[in-house]
C-alpha positions in Angstrom: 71.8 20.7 -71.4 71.2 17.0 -71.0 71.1 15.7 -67.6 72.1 12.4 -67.5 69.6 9.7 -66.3 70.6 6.5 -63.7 68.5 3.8 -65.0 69.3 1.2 -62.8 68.5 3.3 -59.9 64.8 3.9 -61.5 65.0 0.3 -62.3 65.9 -0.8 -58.2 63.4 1.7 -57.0 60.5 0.1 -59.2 61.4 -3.0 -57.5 61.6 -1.8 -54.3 58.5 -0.5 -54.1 57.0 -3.3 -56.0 58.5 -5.5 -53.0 57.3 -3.1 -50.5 53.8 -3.4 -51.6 54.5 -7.2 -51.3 55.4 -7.3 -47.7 52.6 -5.3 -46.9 49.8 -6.8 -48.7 51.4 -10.7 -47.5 51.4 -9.0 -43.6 47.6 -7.6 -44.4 47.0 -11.2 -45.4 47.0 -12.2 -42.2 44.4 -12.0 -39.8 43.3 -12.2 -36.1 39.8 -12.5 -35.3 39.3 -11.0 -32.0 36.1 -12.6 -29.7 32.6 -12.2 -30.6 33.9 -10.9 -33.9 33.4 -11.9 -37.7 35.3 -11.0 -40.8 33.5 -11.2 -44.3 36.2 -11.7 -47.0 35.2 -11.2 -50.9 37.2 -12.9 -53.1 37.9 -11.1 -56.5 34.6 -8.7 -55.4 32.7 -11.8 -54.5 31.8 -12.9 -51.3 34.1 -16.0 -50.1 34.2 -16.9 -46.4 33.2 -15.4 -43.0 36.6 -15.6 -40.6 35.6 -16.5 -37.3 37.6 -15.6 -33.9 40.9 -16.9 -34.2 44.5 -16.6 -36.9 43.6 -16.5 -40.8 45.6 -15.9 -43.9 44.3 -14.6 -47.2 45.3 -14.4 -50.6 47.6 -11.1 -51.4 45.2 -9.1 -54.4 42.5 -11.9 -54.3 41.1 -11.6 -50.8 40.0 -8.7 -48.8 38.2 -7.7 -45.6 35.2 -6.1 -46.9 33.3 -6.1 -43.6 33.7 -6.2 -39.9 30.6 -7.3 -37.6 31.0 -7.0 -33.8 28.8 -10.0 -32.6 28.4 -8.8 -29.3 25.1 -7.3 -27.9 24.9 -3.5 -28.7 23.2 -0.1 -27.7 21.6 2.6 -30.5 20.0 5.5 -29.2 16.7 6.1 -30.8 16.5 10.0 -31.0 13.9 11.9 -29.7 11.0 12.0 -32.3 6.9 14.0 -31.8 4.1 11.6 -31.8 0.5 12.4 -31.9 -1.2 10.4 -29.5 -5.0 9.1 -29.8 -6.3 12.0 -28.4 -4.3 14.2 -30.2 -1.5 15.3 -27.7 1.4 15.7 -28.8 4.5 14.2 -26.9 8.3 13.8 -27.9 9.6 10.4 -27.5 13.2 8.8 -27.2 14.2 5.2 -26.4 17.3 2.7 -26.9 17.4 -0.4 -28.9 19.3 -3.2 -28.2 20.4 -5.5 -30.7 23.4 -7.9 -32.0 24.4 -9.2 -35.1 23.6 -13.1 -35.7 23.9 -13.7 -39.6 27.0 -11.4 -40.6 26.7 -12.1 -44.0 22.9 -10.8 -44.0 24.0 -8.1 -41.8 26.7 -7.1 -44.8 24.5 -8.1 -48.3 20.4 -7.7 -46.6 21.1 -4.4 -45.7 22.7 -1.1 -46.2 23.1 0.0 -42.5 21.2 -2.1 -40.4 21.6 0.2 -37.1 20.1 3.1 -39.6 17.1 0.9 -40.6 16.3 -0.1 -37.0 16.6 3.1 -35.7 13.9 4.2 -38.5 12.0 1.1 -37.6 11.8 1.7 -34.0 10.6 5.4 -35.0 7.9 4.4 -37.3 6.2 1.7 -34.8 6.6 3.7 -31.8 4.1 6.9 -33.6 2.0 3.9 -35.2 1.5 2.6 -31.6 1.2 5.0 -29.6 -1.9 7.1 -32.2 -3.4 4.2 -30.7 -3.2 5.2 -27.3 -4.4 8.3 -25.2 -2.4 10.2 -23.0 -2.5 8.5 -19.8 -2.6 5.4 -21.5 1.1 6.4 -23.0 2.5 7.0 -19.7 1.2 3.7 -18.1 1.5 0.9 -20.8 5.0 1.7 -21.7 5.9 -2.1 -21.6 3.4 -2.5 -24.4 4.8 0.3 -26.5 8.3 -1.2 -26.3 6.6 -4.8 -26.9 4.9 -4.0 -29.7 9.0 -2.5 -31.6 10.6 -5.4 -30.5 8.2 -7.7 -32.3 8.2 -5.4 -35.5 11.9 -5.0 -35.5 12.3 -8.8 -34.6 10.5 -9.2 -38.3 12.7 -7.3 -39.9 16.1 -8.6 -38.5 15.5 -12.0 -39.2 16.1 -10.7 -43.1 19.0 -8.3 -41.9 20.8 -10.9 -40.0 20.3 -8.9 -36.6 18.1 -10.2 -33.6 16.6 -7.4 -31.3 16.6 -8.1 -27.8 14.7 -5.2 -26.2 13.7 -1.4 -27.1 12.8 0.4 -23.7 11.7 4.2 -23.9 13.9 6.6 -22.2 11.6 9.6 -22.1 7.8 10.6 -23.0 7.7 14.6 -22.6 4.4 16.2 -23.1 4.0 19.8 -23.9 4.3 22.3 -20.7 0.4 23.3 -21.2 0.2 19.6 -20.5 2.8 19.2 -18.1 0.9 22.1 -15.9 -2.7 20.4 -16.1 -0.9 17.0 -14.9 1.3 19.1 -12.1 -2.0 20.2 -10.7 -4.0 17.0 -11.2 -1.5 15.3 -9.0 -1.6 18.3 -6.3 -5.2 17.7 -6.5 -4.7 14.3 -6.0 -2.7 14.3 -3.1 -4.6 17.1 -2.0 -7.6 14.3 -1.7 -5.5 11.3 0.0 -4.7 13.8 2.6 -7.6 15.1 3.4 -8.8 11.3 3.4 -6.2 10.3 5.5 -6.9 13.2 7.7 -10.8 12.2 7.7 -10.0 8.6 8.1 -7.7 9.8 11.6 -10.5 11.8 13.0 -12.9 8.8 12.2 -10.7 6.5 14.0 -9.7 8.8 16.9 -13.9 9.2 17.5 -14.3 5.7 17.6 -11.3 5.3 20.1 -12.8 7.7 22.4 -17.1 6.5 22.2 -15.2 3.2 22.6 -13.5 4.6 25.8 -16.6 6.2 27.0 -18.6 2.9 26.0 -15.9 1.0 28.4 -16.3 3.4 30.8 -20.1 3.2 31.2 -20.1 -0.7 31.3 -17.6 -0.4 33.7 -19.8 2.2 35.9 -23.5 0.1 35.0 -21.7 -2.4 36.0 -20.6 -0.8 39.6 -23.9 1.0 40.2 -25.5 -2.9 39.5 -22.8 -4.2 41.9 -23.7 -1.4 44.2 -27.3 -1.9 44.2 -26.9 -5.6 44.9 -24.8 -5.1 47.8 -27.5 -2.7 49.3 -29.9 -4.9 48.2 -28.5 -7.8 49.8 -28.0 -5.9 53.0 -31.4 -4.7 53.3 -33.0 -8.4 52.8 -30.2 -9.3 55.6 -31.8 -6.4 57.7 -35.3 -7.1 57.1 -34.6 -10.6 57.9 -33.1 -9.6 61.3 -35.6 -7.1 62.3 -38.3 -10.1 61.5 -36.1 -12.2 63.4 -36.4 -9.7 66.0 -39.6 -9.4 65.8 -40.4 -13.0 65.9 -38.8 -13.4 69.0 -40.1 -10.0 70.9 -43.8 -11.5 69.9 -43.0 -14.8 70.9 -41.4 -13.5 74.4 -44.8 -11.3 74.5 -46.9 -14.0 74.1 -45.0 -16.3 76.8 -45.0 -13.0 79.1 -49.2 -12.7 78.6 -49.8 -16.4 78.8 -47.6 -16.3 82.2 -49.4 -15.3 85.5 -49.9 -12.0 85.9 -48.8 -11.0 82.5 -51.7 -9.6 81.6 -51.0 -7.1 84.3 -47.6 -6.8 83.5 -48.1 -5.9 80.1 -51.1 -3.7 80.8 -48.5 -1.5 83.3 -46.2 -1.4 80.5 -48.8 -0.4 78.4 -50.2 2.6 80.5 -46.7 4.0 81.0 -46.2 4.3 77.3 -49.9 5.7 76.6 -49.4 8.1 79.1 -46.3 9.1 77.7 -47.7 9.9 74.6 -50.8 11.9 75.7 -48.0 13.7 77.5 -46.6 14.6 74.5 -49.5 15.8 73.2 -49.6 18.9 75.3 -47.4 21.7 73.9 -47.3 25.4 75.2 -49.6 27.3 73.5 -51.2 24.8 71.3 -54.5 23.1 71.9 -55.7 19.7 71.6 -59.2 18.3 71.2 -59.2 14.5 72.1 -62.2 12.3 72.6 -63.9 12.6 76.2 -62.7 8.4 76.9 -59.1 9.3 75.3 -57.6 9.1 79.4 -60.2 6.3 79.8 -57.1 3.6 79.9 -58.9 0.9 81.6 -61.4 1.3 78.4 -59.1 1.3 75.7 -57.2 -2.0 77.1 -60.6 -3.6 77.4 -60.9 -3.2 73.9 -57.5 -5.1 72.7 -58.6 -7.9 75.1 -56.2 -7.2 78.1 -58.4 -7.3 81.1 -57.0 -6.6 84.5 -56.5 -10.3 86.2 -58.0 -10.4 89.4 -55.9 -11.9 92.1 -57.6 -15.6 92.9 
């Protein structure tokens, strides 16, 4: 049984869908560039034009977008990787890279994937630089490490229509057998600073107190020195008075003997006091051996020149 067959329906559904595929490929040929963007159009498989930021039309089957470059400044994580330092410890090492596209027609033809390539790039430099540092060295000089990719990957770009800005290392892990010896290191270490700290304390607290007790002795010397002077100064002030004393007792003595009758005067003074003394002399059961003219008075005054004045 023959079904019959509506050719002009085929016929109109051809068309339509020919003038579908119209509309859409004349509304896909046209374009808005966004900001910080670029479009690479091929013409006929060849490239044509890069579209900047802004409205565009394109041929309908001639032109198409083949490639789509964000301009703005981008982040790649470099994954972690094992690299063998110079003295052969091994340490896993991560960083990010970040780059932006400035030639988007290098960036599409120079290159396959250029955030692939850099990502390998920033690999292979970062083991090649750091075998030529030890350990510690690695830890310390990272601005060196990420100086050294930058430059190497700054090479490469300027053929892959990229410019990399900066590579900074997020991580350097060293094994735990290592991570242990520089755990204790750094007890050890701080360890040391305290016990110098402590050291340096005591130091200065000693030297605060001989200070103190340096002060203090000046301060005493200086008191005793004071003190002596003072008792110095009174004793010359009592010598001089006694002297003064002195002076004048002799000089009233001598006006008294050269007087009239002094001689006499002074002799009766005299004999009272000798006889005062012999006096003294004689203690209860003591004896006392004196010279036979020891009472001999008149003897003893006729020695020292103090004659008894005869009345004229």
């Amino acid at each position: 049984m023959n079904i019959p067959v509506d050719t002009d329906l085929i016929v109109m559904a051809i068309w339509g869908l020919i003038f579908a595929i119209f509309v859409i490929k004349l509304f896909q040929s046209i374009r808005l560039v966004p900001t910080k963007s670029a479009f690479i159009v091929e013409r006929l498989g060849k490239y044509h034009s890069t579209l900047d930021a802004g409205f565009h039309t394109l041929i309908p089957f001639v032109d198409k977008v083949a490639f789509i470059h964000d301009l703005k400044e981008e982040t790649i994580d470099v994954p972690p990787q094992e690299c063998f330092s110079s003295d052969e410890v091994n340490v896993e090492v991560d960083g990010v890279i970040y780059i932006s596209v400035t030639d988007p027609v290098k960036a599409s033809y120079g290159i396959t994937d250029y955030r692939y390539a850099a990502i390998q790039l920033a690999q292979t430099t970062t083991r090649s630089v750091i075998g030529t540092l030890d350990l510690d060295r690695t830890f310390e000089e990272r601005d060196v490490i990420s100086a050294k990719v930058v430059q190497v990957l700054d090479q490469a770009g300027a053929l892959w229509g990229i410019r990399v800005h900066r590579y900074e290392i997020k991580n350097i892990t060293p094994p735990e057998t290592v991570k242990n010896a520089m755990e204790m290191q750094v007890n050890a270490e701080r360890e040391r600073r305290a016990l110098l700290a402590k050291s340096e304390g005591d130091k200065q607290s000693k030297i605060n107190r001989s200070e103190g007790v340096k002060a203090e002795t000046v301060n005493r010397s200086e008191g005793e020195m004071q003190r002596r002077i003072n008792e110095a100064e009174g004793k010359a002030e009592e010598i001089l008075t006694i002297s003064r004393a002195t002076a004048e007792s002799i000089e009233r003595l001598a006006s008294v003997i050269a007087a009239p009758g002094g001689h006499n005067a002074l002799r009766m003074q005299l004999g009272e006091q000798y006889f005062k003394q012999l006096d003294g002399l004689s203690q209860k059961n003591s004896r006392v051996v004196l010279p036979g003219n020891m009472v001999d008075f008149d003897y003893w005054m006729n020695s020292i020149g103090l004659t008894e004045e005869k009345p004229s």
